[in-house]
N, C-alpha and C positions, 0 to 999 in steps of 0.2 A: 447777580453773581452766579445763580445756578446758571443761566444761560448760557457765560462767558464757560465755564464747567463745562456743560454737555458741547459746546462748539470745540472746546479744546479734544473731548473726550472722540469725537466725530469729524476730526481734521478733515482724515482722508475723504469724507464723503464732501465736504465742502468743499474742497481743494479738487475734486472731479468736476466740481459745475465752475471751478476757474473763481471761487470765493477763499479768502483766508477769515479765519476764525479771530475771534475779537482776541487781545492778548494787552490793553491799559485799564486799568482799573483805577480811577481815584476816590480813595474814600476818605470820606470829612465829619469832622463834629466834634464835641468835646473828648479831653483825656480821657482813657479807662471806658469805656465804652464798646471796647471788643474789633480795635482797626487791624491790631498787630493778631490777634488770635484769629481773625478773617480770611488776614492772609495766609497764618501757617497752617489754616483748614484746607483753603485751596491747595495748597502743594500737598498737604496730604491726602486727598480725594485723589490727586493725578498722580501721585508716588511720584513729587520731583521735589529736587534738592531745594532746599532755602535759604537765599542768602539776604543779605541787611546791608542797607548801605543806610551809616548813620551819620549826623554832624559832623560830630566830633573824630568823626572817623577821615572826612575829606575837606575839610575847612581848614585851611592853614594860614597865617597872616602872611606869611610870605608872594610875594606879589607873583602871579601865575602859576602855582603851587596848586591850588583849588581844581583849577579848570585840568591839571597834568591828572591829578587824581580822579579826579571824575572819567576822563578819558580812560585810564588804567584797570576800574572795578568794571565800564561798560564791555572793553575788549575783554576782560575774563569770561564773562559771560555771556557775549554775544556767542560763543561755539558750543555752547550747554544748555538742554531741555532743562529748566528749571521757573521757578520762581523767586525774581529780583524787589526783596521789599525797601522803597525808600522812603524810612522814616521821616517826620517833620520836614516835609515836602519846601514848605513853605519859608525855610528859612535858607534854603539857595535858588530856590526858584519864585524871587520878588519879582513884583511889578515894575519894569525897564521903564515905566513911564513915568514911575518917584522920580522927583528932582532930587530929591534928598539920598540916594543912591550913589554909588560912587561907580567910577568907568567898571574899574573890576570886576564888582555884582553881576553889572549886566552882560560882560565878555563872559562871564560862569554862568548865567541861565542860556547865553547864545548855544555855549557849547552844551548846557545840558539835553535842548530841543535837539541839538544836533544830535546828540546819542541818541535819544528816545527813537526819534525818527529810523533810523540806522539798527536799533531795535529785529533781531527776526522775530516772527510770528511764538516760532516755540518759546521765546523768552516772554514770561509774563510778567508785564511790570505791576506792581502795585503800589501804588502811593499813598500817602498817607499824610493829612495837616491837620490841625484844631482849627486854621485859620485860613479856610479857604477863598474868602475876602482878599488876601495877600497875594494869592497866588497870580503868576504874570498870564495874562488871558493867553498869550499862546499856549503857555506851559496847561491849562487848564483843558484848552481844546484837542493837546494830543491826547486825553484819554478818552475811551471810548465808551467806556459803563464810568459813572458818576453813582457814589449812594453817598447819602450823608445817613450815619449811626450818630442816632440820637440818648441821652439817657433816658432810661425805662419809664414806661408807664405806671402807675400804679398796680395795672393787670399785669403787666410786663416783671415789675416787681415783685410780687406777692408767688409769680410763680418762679423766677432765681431763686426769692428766699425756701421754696417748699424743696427745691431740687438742693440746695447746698444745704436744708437739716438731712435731710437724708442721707447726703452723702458724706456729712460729717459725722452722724449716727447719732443725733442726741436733742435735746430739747433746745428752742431760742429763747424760751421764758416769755413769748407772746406770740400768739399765733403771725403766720407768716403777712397774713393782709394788717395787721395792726403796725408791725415794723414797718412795712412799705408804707403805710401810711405815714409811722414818726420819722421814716428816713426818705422823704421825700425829695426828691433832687440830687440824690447819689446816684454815682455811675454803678455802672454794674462791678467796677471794680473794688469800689469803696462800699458795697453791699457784701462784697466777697470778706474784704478784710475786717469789714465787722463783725460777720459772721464766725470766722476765725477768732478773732480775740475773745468771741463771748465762750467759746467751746475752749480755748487754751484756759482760759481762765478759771472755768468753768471743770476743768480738768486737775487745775492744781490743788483745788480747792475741797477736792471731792475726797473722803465722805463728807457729806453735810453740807454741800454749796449752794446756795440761795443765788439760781440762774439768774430770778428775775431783779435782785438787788442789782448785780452784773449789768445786764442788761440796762439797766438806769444807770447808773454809773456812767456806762460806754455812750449811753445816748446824752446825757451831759455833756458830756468831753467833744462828743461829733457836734451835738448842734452848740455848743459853745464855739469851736475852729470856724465853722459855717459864719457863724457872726462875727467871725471876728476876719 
């Protein structure tokens, strides 16, 4: 991802020796794991606009309705330096080689290559799926930089949790390697909002709130949803 960065940042020097600069990015892994904050880091390193192209936004039951919209957000954007992020990739751009697919699907991932392709250089696309197994191998090999963002490590954890007490300015009720230990398998977003709830809580409660009762409590309730 830095690299796609300084190539975008150093166009013109690439564009002297007759190269263009990378501009697909697909990134994959689980929810909450920092796809969508990736992206709007990139456009904010380059100071370019951000825009979203989501499901719900160009999916429509109506029979060639899909494919008209998809065409309509790519011509927006084909004549603006920006960054184009498209959310949950993987649920118009299936595998054409499902049987189980209908004609439609695959006339809507035809036309999506077709954009991508059709793509200039200053448009950068960034994509984004939980399920990159789904995704139609062409639709995979237009992109250029591939990362899969995975959930945190323990090390990876222990220091989110150190960086959000701080920035929420207040105690967790267990040091930070102990949490990342009992919240082992949360994204980094589900570390955020627990963190949150122990400090709102924690807030209401105050004078006299017993963090660390909080804190039990909240790890009840998470690893209770987890099993269930």
């Amino acid at each position: 991802m830095a690299e796609l960065i300084e190539e975008q940042q150093r166009a013109d020097l690439l564009r002297s020796y007759g190269i263009e600069p990378r501009h697909r990015l697909l990134l994959a892994g689980p929810p909450g794991n920092g796809k969508t904050s990736v992206a709007e880091a990139i456009a904010a390193e380059l100071m370019l606009p951000f825009y979203v192209i989501r499901y719900e936004g160009v999916v429509s039951s109506f029979l060639g309705e899909t494919a008209a919209r998809l065409d309509s957000a790519f011509e927006f954007v084909r004549t603006r330096r920006c960054v184009l992020f498209f959310d949950e990739l993987d649920t118009i751009a299936k595998e054409r080689a499902d049987e189980h697919e209908t004609g439609e699907i695959k006339r809507v991932v035809s036309t999506l290559l077709l954009q991508i392709d059709r793509l200039p250089p200053h448009v950068i696309l960034v994509g984004a799926t939980n399920h990159s197994e789904l995704l139609d191998r062409a639709a995979w090999r237009r992109f250029q930089v591939r990362t899969e963002l995975k959930a945190p490590s323990r090390a990876q954890a222990t220091r989110f949790l150190e960086r959000l007490a701080d920035r929420l300015g207040g105690d967790l009720g267990y040091t930070p390697r102990t949490l990342a230990d009992k919240l082992v398998g949360a994204s980094y977003a589900e570390l955020e909002e627990f963190a949150q709830d122990v400090r709102r809580r924690t807030l209401l409660e105050t004078p006299g709130a017993d963090t660390r009762r909080i804190v039990k409590e909240r790890l009840e309730h998470w690893q209770g949803s987890v099993r269930s």
